[in-house]
ZAMARGU-4260 file (C-alpha; in steps of 0.2 Angstrom, whole numbers, plus 5000, padded with zeros to 4 digits):
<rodrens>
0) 4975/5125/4997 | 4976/5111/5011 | 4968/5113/5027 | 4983/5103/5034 | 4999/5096/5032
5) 4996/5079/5033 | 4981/5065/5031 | 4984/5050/5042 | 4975/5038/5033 | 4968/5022/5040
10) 4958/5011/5033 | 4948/4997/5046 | 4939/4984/5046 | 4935/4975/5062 | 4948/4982/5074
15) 4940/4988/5085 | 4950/4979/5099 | 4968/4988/5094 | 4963/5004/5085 | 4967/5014/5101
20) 4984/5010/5101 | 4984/5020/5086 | 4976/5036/5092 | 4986/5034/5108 | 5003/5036/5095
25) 4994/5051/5087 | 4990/5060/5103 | 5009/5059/5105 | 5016/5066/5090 | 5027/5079/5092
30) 5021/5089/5074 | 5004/5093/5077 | 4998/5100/5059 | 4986/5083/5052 | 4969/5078/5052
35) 4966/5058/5056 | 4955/5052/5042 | 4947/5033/5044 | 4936/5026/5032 | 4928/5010/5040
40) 4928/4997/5027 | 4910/4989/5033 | 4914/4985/5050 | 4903/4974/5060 | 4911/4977/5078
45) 4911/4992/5090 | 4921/5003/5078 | 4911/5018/5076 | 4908/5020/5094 | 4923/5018/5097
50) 4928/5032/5087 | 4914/5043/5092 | 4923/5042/5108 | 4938/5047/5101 | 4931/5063/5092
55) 4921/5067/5108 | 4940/5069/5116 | 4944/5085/5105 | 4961/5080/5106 | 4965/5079/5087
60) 4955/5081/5070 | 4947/5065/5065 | 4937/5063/5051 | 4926/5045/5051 | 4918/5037/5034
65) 4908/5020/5033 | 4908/5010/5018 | 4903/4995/5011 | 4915/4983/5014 | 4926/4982/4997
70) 4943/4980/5001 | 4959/4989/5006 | 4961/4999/4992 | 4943/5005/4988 | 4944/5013/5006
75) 4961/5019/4999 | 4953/5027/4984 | 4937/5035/4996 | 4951/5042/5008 | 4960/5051/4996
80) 4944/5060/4988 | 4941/5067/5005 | 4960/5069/5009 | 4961/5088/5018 | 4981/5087/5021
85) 4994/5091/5008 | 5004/5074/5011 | 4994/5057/5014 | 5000/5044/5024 | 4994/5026/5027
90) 4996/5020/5043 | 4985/5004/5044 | 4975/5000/5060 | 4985/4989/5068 | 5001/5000/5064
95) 5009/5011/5075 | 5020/5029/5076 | 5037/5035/5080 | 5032/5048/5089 | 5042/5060/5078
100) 5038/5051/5064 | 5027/5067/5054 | 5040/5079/5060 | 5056/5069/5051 | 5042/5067/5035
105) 5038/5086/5037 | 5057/5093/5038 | 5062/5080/5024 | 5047/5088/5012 | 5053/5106/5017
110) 5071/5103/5011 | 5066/5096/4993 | 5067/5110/4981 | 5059/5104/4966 | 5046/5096/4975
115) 5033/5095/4957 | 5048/5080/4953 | 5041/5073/4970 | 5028/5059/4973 | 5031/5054/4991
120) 5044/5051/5005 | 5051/5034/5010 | 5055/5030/5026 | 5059/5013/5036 | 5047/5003/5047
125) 5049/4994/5061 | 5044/4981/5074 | 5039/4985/5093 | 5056/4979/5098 | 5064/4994/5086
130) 5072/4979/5075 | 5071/4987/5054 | 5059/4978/5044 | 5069/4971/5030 | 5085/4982/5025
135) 5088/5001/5025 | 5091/5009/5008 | 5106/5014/5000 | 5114/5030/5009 | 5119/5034/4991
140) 5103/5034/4984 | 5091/5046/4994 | 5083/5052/4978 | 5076/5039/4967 | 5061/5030/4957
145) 5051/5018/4972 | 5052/5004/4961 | 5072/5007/4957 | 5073/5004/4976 | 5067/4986/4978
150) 5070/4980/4961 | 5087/4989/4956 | 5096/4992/4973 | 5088/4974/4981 | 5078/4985/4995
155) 5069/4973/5005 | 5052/4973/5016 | 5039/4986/5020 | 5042/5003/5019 | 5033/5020/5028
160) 5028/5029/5012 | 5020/5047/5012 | 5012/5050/4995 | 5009/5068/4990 | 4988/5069/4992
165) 4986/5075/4973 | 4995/5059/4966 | 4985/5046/4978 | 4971/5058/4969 | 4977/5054/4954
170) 4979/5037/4952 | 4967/5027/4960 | 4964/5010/4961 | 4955/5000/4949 | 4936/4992/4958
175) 4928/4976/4956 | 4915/4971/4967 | 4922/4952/4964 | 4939/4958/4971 | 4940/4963/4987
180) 4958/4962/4990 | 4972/4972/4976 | 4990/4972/4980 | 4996/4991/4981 | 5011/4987/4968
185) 4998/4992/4952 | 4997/5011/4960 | 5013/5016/4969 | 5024/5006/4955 | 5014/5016/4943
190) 5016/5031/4950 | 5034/5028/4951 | 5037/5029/4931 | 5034/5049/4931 | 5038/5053/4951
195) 5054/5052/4962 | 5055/5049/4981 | 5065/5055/4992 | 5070/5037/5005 | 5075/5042/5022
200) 5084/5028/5033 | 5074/5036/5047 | 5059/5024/5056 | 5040/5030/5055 | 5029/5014/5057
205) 5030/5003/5069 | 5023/4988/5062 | 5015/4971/5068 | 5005/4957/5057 | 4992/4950/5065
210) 4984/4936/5062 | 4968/4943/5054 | 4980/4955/5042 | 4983/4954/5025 | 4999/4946/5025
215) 4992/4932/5035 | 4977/4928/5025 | 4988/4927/5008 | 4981/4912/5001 | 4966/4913/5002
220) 4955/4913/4986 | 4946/4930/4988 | 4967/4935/4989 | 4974/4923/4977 | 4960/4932/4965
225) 4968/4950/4969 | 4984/4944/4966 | 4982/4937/4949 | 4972/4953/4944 | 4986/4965/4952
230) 4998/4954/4939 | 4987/4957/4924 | 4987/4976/4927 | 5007/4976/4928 | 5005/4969/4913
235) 4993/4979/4903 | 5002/4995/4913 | 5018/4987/4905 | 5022/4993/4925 | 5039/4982/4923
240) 5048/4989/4904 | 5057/4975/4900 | 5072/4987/4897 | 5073/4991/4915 | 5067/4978/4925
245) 5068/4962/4914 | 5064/4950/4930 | 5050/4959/4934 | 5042/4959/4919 | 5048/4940/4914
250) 5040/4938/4931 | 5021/4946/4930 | 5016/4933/4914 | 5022/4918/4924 | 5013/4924/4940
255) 4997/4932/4931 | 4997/4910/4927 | 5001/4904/4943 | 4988/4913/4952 | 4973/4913/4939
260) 4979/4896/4941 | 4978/4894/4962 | 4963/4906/4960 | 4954/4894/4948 | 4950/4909/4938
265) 4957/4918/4919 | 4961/4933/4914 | 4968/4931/4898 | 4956/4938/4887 | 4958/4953/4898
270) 4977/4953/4892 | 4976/4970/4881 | 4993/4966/4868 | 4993/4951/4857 | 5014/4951/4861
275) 5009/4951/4880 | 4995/4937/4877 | 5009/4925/4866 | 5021/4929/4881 | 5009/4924/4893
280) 5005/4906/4884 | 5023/4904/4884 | 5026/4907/4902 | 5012/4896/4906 | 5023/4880/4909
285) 5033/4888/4923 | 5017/4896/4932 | 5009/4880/4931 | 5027/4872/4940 | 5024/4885/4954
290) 5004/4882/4953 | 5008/4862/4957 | 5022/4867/4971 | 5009/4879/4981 | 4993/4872/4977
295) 4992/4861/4993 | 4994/4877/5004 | 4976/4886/4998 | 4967/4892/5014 | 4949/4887/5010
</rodrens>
């Protein structure tokens, strides 16, 4: 049994200066059942007192972990062994709620009869000024396979996404202490091969990207590293059947070289299947092409 309906994940590192923008939005929320878990990924600012502040309030559950710094999704994988609510949700530290954001999540979860068919609930996000990030999804296709919804139906941008606590659980991230950045596609595309979602055109996050986020520091090498490792596990995962997505998989060898390339770094002994290694070497020629266009633009 869960002690709550809800984790609110966060993962931080450093963000001290906009983490309370956050709580603010979770003091707010109109469905009160969750616990507020963050896992400080090293931090070297005020964080933790911060925090400690926020606990001393008694105005919701919070729960703090300090870790080594390691990367987004080794916090990921640390929050959801310590997940305490049935559903987990992400909401990053620069991100913020709808304030009805985990009541829509929680009457949406309530209405879905089979929910062992279930692996999470897809909702939109949006920016301060309420504009959709990316497109909404298909009115016609509210229950479906996550990746059906970028890579069948043309779905675009980021997404609020509430996994069920015992698949986050379930599938956890692959860690390396080289690799301190690993694109979330290798778990929740993985997922999606035996789970469906249930996609609501409802917002949930409201998102920003900063200038120290993820998205912005892209191209970087410590980056460029996790992408061409995210590309060699969707390829060893055979994540992208070439029967269903056959862009996607052409897709993953030419990438697995344009990154090792812009990362200056190979993985091709790690390629499990001799048909995915021959495949790679013949895809070589258009990673390099994509290699020589975006090499120029490697943040040192």
């Amino acid at each position: 049994m869960y002690k709550y309906k809800f984790t609110i994940f966060t993962p931080t590192y450093n963000r001290a200066y906009i983490l309370e923008n956050l709580y603010d939005d979770l003091k707010k929320q109109t469905f009160k059942d969750f616990e507020w878990l963050i896992v400080d990924d090293g931090s070297t600012d005020n964080t933790k007192e911060l925090i400690d502040r926020f606990i001393n309030d008694n105005k919701i559950d919070i729960k703090y972990i300090y870790k080594e710094n390691g990367g987004k999704h080794t916090a990921i994988n640390t929050g959801a062994k310590k997940a305490q609510g049935e559903l987990f949700f992400i909401v990053d530290s620069d991100d913020g709620l709808v304030e009805n954001s985990l009541e829509i999540a929680n009457n949406e979860w309530n209405l879905i009869d089979k929910k062992e068919e279930f692996s999470s609930i897809v909702g939109l996000c949006i920016h301060e000024n309420n504009e959709i990030i990316g497109t909404k999804m298909p009115e016609d296709k509210k229950v479906c396979r996550f990746t059906d919804l970028y890579f069948k139906y043309g779905v675009k941008g980021d997404k609020s996404i509430i996994f069920r606590s015992d698949k986050i659980k379930k599938y956890p991230f692959p860690e390396s202490k080289e690799v301190k950045f690993l694109p979330e596609s290798i778990v929740w595309h993985e997922i999606s091969k035996k789970y469906l979602s249930k996609c609501i055109n409802k917002p949930m996050i409201i998102r920003e990207y900063l200038d120290d986020g993820l998205t912005n520091n892209i191209l970087t090498k410590s980056s460029l590293k996790g992408r061409a490792l995210e590309f060699l596990y969707l390829i060893n995962q055979n994540t992208y059947p070439l029967n269903k997505y056959p862009y996607m998989w052409i897709k993953n060898y030419i990438n697995l070289a344009r990154y090792s390339l812009l990362a200056d770094i190979s993985y091709f002994k790690e390629i499990n299947k001799l048909s995915d290694k021959i495949m790679y070497i013949l895809s070589y020629p258009l990673g390099y092409f994509k290699y020589s266009k975006q090499k120029k633009s490697i943040i040192k």
